[in-house]
N, C-alpha and C positions, 0 to 999 in steps of 0.2 A: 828194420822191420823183422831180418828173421830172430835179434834178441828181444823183439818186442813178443812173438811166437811163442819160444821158448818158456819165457817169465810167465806169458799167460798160463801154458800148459802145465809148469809147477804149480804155482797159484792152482788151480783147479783139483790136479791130483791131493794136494795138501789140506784142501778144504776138502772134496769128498772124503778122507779119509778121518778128519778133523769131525764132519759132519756125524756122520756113523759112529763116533765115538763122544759126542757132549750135545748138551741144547743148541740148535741153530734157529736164528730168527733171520729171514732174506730181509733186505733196506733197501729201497731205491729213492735216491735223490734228482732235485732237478732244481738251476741254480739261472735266474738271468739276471746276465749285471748292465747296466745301460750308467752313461755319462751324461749330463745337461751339455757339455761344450761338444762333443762330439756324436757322431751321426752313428750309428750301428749300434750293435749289441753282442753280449758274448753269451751262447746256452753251455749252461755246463752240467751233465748228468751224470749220476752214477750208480753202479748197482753194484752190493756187496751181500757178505752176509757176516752175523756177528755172532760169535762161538764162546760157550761158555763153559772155558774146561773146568771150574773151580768157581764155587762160590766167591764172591764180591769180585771177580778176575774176568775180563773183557776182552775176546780179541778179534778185531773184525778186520777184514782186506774187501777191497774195491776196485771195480776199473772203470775211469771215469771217460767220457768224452765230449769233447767242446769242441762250441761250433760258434764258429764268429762270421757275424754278417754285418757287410755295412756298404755305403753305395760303390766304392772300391772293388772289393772281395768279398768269396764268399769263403769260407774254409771251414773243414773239418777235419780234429784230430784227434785218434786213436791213442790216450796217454797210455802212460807204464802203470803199472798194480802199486795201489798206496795200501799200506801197513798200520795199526791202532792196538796197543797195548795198552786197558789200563786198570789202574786196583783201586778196591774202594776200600778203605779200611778203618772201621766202626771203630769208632770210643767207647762211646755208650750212644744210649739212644737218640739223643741231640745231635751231637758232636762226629762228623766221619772226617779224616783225613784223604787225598784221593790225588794218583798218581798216573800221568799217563806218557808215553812216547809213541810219536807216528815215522813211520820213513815214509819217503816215497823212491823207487825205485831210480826214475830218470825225467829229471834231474835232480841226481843223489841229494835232498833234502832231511833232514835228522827237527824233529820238536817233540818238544817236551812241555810237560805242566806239572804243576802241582802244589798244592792249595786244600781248602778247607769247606765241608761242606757243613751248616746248619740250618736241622729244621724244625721250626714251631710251628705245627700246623695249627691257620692253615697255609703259610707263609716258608719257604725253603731260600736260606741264600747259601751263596758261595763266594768267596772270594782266591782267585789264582794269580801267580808267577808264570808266565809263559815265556818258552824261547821258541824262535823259529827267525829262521833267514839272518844268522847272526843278531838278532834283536831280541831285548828281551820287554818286555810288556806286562803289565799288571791288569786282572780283567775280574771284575765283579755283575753279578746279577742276582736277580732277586725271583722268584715264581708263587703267585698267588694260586690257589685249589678253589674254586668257583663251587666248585662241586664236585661226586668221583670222577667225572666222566672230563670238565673242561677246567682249563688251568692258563691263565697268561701271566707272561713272562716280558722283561727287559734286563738287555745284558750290557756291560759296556766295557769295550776293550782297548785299553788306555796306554798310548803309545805315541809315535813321532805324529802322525795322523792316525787319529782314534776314531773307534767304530763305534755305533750305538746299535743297536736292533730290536724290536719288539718280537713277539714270538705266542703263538695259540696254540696249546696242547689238547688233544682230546684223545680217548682211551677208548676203545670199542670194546663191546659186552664179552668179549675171548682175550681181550687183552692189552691188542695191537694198538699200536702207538700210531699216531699222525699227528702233525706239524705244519703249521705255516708262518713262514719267518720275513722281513721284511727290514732291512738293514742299510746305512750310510754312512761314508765318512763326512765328519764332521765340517771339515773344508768343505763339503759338498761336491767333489770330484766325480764319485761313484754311488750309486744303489743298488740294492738288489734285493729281490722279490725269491723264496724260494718255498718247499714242500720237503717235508720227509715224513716217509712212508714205510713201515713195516709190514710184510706178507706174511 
């Protein structure tokens, strides 16, 4: 607990100081994953913010916490600060290359991506390389623009058990991004319903 203190307290100082020196946009996530074979659930939230020292350059940190309930137990836990670098970097107007690495503090976790973005509006895909948990994975989607304002999405991340998800984009009149995602593997072991929101 008291290096879970500590990590927070940096984390903080680093982004206030990160804050006051580039654009910051706050994000809060909220994530429930539910099984058909088993009984509970697990909420998983988190609130970060994502800092933009440099054009097409992305770095946000977050602290997340999850709560599992099921007839058993109830639990909730306090994680460590997750970490998200990543770059976008334009071709030409089509074509962006896009590179990103996350840690997460504990348990020491290291991933990486990176892949290709193309878009003909009003249609945007990407196709990536992903590693994470010593695995590596191949993950494509595609995002349709309905209009400025709404946009859906499906992604699919192609692996020993692969994921699918759908996903509803919409843009509010000052900017802010919102999100509704809805995802399973394929085996049908697991789902999950979730939201991402920017302040």
């Amino acid at each position: 607990m008291r290096q879970m203190k500590i990590a927070c307290v940096c984390m903080m100082v680093f982004l206030t100081l990160g804050i006051g020196l580039c654009e910051a946009t706050w994000v809060f996530e909220g994530q429930v994953w539910s099984s058909p074979y088993q009984e509970g659930e697990i909420y998983l939230s988190q609130f970060g913010v994502r800092l933009e020292p440099h054009k097409n350059l992305d770095f946000t940190a977050s602290i997340p916490i999850q709560y599992h309930r099921s007839p058993e137990r109830q639990e909730m836990q306090y994680l460590y600060p997750r970490f998200t670098l990543a770059w976008l970097v334009p071709f030409d107007d089509v074509h962006s290359g896009h590179l990103a690495a996350g840690y997460d503090l504990k348990p020491p976790r290291l991933r990486l991506q990176g892949g290709l973005h193309m878009l003909y509006d009003p249609i945007a895909l990407n196709l990536a390389l992903a590693y994470r948990e010593q695995t590596l994975s191949l993950e494509g989607g595609v995002v349709f623009a309905v209009n400025e304002r709404w946009a859906l999405g499906a992604h699919l991340h192609y692996s020993r058990n692969s994921l699918i998800a759908y996903e509803i984009h919409h843009t509010s009149k000052n900017g802010k991004q919102r999100q509704v995602r809805y995802s399973h593997y394929l085996d049908g072991s697991m789902q999950c319903l979730g939201f991402k929101i920017s302040l």
